[in-house]
C-alpha positions as CSV (number, residue, x, y, z in Angstrom):
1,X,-73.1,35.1,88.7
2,X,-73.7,34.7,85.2
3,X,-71.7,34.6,82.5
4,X,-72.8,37.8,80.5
5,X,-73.3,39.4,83.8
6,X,-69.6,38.8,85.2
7,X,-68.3,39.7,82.2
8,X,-70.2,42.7,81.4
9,X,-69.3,43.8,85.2
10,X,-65.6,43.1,84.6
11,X,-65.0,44.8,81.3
12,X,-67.7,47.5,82.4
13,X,-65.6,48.5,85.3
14,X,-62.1,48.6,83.0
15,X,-63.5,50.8,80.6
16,X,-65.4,53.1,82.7
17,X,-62.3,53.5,84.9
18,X,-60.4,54.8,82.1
19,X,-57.9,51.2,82.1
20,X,-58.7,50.5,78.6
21,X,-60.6,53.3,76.1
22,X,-62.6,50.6,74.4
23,X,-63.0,47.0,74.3
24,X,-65.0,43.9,72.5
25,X,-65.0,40.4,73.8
26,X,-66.9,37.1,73.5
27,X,-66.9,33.8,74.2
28,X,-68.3,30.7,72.0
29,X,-68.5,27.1,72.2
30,X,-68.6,25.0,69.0
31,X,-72.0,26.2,67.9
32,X,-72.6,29.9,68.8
33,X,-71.5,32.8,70.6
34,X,-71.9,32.5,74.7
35,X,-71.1,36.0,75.4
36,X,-70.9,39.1,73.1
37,X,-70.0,43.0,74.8
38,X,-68.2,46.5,73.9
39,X,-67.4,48.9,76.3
40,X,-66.1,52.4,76.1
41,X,-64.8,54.2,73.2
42,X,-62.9,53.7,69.7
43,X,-61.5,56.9,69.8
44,X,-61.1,58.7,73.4
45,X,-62.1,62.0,73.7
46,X,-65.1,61.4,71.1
47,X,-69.1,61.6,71.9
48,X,-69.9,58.8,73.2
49,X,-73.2,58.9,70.9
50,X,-73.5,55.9,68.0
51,X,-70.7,57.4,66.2
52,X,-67.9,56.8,69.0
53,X,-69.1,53.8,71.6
54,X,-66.8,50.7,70.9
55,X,-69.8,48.0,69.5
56,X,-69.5,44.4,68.8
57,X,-68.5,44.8,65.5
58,X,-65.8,47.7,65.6
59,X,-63.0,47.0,63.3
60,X,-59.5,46.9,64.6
61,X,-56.1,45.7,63.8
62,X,-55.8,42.3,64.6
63,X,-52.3,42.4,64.3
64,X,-50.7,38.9,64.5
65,X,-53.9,37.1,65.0
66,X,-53.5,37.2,61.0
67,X,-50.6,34.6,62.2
68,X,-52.9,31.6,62.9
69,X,-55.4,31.8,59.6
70,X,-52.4,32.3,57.4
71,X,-50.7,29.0,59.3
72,X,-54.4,27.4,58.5
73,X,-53.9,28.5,54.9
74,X,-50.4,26.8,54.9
75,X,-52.1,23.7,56.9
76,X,-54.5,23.6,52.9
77,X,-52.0,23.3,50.9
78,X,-50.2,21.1,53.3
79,X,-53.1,18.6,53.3
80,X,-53.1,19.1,49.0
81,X,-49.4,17.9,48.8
82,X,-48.0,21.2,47.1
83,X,-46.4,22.6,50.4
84,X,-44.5,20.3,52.9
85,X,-43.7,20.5,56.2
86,X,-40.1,19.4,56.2
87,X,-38.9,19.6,52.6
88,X,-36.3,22.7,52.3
89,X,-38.5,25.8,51.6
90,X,-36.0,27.5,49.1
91,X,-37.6,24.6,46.5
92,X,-40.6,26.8,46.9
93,X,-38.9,30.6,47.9
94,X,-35.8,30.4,46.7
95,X,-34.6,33.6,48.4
96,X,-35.2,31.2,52.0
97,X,-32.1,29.3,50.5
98,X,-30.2,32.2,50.0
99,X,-30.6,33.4,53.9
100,X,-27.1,33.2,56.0
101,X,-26.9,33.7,59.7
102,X,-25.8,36.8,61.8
103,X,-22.8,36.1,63.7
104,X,-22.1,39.4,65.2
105,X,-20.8,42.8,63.8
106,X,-17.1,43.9,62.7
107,X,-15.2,47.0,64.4
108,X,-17.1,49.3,61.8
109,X,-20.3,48.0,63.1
110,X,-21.2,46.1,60.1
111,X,-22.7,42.6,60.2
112,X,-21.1,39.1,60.1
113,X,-22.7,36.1,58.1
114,X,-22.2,32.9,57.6
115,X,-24.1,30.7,55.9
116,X,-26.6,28.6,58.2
117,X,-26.2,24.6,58.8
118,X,-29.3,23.1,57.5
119,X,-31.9,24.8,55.7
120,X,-35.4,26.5,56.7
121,X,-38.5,24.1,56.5
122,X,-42.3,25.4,56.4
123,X,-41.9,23.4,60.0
124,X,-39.6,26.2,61.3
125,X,-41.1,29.0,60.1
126,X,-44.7,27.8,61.5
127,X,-42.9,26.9,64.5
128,X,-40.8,30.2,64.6
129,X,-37.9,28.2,64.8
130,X,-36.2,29.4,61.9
131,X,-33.8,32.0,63.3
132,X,-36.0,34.9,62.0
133,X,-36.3,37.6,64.6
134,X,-38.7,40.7,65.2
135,X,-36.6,44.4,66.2
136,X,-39.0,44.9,68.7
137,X,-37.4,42.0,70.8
138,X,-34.1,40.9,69.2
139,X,-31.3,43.1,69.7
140,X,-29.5,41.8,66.9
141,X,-32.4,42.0,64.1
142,X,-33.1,45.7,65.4
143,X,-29.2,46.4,64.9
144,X,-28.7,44.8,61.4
145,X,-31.4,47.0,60.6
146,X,-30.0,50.2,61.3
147,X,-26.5,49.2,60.1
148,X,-28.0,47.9,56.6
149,X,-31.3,50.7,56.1
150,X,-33.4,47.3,56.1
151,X,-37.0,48.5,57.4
152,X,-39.4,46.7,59.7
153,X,-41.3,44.7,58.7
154,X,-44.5,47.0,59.4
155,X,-43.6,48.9,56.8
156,X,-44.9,45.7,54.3
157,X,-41.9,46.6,51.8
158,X,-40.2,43.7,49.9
159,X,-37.1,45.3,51.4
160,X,-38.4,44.5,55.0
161,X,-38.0,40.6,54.3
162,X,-34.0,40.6,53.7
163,X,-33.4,40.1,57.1
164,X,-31.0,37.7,58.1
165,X,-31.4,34.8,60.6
166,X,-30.4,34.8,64.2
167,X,-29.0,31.6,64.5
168,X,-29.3,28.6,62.8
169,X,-32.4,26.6,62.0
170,X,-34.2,24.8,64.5
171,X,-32.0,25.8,67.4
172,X,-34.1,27.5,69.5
173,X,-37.5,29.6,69.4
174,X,-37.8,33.1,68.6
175,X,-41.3,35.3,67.4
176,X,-40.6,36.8,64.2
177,X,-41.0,36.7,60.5
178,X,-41.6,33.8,59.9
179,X,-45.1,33.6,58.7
180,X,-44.5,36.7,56.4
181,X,-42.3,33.8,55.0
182,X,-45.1,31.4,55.1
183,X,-46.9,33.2,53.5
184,X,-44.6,33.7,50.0
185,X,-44.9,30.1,49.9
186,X,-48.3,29.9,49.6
187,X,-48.0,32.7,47.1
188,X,-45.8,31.0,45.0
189,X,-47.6,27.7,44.7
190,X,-51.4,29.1,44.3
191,X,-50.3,31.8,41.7
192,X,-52.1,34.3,44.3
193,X,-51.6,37.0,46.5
194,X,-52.1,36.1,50.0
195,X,-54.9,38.5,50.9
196,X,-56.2,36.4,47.4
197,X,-55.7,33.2,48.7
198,X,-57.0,33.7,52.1
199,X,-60.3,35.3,50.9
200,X,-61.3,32.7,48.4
201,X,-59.9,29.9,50.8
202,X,-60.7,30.8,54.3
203,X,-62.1,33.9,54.7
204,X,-64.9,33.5,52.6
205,X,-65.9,30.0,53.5
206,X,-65.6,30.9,56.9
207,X,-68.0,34.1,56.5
208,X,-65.3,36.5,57.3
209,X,-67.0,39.3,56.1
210,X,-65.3,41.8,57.7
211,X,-62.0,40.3,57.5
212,X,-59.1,41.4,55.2
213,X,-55.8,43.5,54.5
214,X,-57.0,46.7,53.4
215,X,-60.3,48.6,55.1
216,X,-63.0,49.1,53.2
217,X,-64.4,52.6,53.3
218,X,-67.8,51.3,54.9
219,X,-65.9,50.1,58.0
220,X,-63.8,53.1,58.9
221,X,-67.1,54.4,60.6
222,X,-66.6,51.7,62.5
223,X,-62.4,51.4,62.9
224,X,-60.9,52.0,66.8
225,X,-57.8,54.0,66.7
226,X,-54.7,52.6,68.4
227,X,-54.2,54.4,71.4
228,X,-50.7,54.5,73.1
229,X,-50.1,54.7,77.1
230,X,-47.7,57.2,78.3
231,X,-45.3,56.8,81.2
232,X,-47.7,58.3,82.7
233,X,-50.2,55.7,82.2
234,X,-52.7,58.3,80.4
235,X,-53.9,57.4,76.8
236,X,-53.5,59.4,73.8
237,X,-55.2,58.5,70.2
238,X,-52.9,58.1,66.9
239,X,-52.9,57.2,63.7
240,X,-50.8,54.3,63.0
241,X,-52.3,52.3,59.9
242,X,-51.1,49.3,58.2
243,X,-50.2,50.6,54.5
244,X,-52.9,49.8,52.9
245,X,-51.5,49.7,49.5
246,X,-48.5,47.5,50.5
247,X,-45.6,45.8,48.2
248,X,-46.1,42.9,50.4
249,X,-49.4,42.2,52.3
250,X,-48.3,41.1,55.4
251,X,-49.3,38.0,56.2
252,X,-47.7,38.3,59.6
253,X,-49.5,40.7,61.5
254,X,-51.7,42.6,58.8
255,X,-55.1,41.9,59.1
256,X,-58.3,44.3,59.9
257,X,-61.4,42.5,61.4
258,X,-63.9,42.1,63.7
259,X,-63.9,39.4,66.9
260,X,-67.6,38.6,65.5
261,X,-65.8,37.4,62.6
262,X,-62.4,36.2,64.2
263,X,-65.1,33.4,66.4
264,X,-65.5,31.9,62.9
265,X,-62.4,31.0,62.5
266,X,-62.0,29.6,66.2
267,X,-65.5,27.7,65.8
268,X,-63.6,26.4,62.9
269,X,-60.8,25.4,64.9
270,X,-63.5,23.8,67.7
271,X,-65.1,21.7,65.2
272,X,-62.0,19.8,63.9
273,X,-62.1,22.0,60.3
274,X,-65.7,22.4,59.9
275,X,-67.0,26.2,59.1
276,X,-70.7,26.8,60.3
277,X,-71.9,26.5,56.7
278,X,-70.7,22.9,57.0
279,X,-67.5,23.4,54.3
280,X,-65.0,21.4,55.3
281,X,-61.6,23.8,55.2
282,X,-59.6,21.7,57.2
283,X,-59.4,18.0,57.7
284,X,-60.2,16.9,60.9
285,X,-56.7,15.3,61.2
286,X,-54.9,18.9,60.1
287,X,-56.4,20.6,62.9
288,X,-55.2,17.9,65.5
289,X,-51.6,18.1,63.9
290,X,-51.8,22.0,64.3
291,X,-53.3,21.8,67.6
292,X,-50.3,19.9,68.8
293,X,-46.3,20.7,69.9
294,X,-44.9,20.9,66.5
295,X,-41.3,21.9,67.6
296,X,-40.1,18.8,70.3
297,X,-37.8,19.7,73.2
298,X,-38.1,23.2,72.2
299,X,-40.2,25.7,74.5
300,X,-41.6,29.6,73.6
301,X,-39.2,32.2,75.9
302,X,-39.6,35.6,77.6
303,X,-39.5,38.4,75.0
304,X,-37.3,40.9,76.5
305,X,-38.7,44.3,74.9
306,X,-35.9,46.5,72.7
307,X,-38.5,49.0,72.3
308,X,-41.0,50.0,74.7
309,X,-43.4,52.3,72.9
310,X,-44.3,49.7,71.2
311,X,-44.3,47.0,73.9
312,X,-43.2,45.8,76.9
313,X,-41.2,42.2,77.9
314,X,-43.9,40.0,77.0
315,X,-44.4,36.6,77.9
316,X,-47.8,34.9,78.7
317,X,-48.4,32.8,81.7
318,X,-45.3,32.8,83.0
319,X,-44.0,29.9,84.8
320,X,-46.0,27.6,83.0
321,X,-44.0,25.2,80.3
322,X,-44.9,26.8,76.5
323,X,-44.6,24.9,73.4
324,X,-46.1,25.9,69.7
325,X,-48.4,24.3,67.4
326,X,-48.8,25.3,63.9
327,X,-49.3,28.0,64.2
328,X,-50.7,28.7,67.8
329,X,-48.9,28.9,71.5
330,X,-49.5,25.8,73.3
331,X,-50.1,25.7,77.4
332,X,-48.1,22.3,78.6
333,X,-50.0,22.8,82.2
334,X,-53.5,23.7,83.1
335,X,-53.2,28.0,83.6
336,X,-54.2,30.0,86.6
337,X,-57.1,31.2,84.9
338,X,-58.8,27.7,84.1
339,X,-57.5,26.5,80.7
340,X,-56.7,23.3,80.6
341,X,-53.6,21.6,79.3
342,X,-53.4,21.9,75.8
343,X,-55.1,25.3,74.8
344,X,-53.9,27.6,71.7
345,X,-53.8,30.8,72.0
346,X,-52.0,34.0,70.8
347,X,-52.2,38.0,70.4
348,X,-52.0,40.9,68.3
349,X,-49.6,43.7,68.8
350,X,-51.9,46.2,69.6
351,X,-53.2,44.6,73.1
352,X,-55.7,41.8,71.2
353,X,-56.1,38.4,72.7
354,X,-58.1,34.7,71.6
355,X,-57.9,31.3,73.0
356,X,-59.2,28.3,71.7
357,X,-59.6,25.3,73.7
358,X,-60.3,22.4,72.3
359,X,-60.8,20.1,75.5
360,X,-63.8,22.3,77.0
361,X,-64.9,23.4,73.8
362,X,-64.6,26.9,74.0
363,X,-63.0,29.7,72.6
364,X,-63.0,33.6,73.3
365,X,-61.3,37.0,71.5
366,X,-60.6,40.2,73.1
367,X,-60.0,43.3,71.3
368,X,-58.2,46.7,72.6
369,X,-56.3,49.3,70.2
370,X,-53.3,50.3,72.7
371,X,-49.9,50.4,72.6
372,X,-46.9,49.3,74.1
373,X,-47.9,45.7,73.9
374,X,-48.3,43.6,76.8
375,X,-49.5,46.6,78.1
376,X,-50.2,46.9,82.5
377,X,-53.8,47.0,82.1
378,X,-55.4,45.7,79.0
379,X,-53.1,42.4,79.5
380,X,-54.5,41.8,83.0
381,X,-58.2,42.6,81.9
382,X,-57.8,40.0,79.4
383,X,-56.4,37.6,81.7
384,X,-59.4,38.4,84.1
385,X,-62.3,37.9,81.3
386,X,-60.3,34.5,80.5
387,X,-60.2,33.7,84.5
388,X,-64.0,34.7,84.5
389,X,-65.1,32.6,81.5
390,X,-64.1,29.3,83.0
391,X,-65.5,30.3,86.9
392,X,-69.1,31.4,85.2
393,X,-69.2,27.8,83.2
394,X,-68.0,25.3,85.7
């Protein structure tokens, strides 16, 4: 079977079934798209006419695929000598030096700091080895939270970033917010704002049109609502939005985009740095740094969930060793569903998936509005286009 026509059969079927309400995937090797579809809806319950069928270039929240093009945008100034990898980031952030770790809480329930035993590098926070957690899987973070009023970081308040570290630097791995970090840095040596920075840098030479912090009021014709999955595995539309006039743009997980545009940045990836217009935003020799363990002995864990409307334990491939790049997961084995040994890959919160792998010269995206992440079906479905990918071009 063909390529289009297994995958037009497989995501077909999930969307007509009712297992996801909407989807958009493709495929591309280093030079163009191999596969583009959408199936299903952007908002259920709407007419299924040209003003409610999910098309390949519906705009959804991308979520914490924002994490690898602001690590890219790190990678620049890297490669330009005004960021370092393993130089103490509070000479750039200074509020990074003034972090202390959270030992545990008093009898009143209050926390207990200390301060931490070596300081945060742009290393650990690429590597999300810096002790920064997320509330959504670290019991502590989520209870320092509500014994201090600090807010989530979803809320994309300056408040949101006085969180303390979970243990010390470079112990061991944990997801959080680290790039939201990451990304103050690049602030503070560009004079820019992020979503600045990122347009003028990346975004633009990449032809990321579509691509950026706040939605413009051309795409919200086109913008799939997040759709949550009760216990009793029906879906139901809401209306979560990123603020879209933040304090802080968050460079962790903020993004609105396309997968048509998010293939630009993994062609970019693909060809060592290269955009399709032929600029250069990379060098060849960044991208082979990022596309390797940057974090030694240290391997990505099991994310136990502390809050399951939002997502479940989440942990991809499991069984198979896990290291991180900067700033991508990195498979140490080949993967049940036919990517080799060294692929990248990550998510975004809201059940969205790419891969980029740089042996067989291919990369994909996937893109589904639903909540709790790692959710039953659209996590399997995405699996099962990956799995189909590599059997259709053997």
């Amino acid at each position: 079977m063909s390529l289009q026509s297994s995958l037009d059969d497989i995501l077909g079927r999930a969307a007509a079934q009712g297992s996801v309400p909407g989807v958009v995937a493709m495929v591309t090797d280093r030079s163009h798209n191999l596969y583009e579809g959408a199936f299903g809806q952007r908002v259920l319950g709407s007419d299924l006419g040209s003003s409610g069928a999910m098309t390949t270039d519906t705009v959804g929240w991308i979520a914490s695929m924002t994490k690898a093009i602001t690590g890219a945008a790190c990678m620049q100034l890297v490669e330009q000598g005004k960021l370092h990898l393993d130089s103490p980031a509070k000479a750039v952030v200074p509020r990074l030096g003034e972090c202390q770790v959270l030992e545990g809480f008093d009898a009143a329930g209050q926390p207990v700091m200390r301060a931490p035993k070596r300081d945060i590098t742009l290393r650990h926070l690429l590597t999300h080895t810096a002790g920064f957690g997320y509330e959504f899987w670290d019991a502590d973070t989520g209870r320092y939270q509500a014994a201090t009023g600090t807010p989530g970081i979803i809320s994309c308040s300056r408040a949101a970033m006085m969180q303390p570290l979970v243990f010390d630097p470079g112990e061991r791995w944990l997801y959080g917010i680290n790039i939201d970090w990451a990304a103050r840095m690049v602030e503070a040596v560009s004079g820019q704002t992020i979503g600045q920075y990122l347009q003028q840098h990346l975004l633009g030479p990449l032809g990321m049109t579509e691509t950026a912090f706040q939605i413009r009021p051309d795409q919200r014709s086109r913008l799939a609502k997040i759709h949550h999955r009760g216990d009793d595995g029906a879906l139901v539309a809401g209306d979560l939005e990123i603020e879209q006039h933040p304090e802080h743009e968050m460079a962790g997980g903020g993004l609105y985009g396309t997968v048509g545009d998010y293939m630009h940045f993994i062609r970019m990836m693909l060809n060592q740095g290269r955009a399709s217009s032929g600029a250069q935003v990379l060098q060849p020799e960044t991208v082979q740094l990022m596309s390797h363990n940057a974090m030694g002995p240290l391997r990505v864990t099991n994310l136990p969930t502390q809050a399951p409307p939002l997502t479940l334990d989440a942990e991809f491939f499991p069984g198979v060793e896990k290291s991180w790049g900067l700033s991508f997961q990195i498979n140490e084995a080949a993967t049940d569903t036919g990517m080799p040994a060294g692929g990248l890959m990550w998510c975004g919160l809201a059940n969205s998936y790419f891969w980029i792998d740089q042996t067989t010269g291919i990369g994909g995206a996937y893109l589904t509005q639903i909540l709790p992440f790692a959710d039953s079906k659209s996590l399997p479905l995405f699996y099962a286009f990956q799995s189909a990918t590599y059997k259709a071009l053997r």
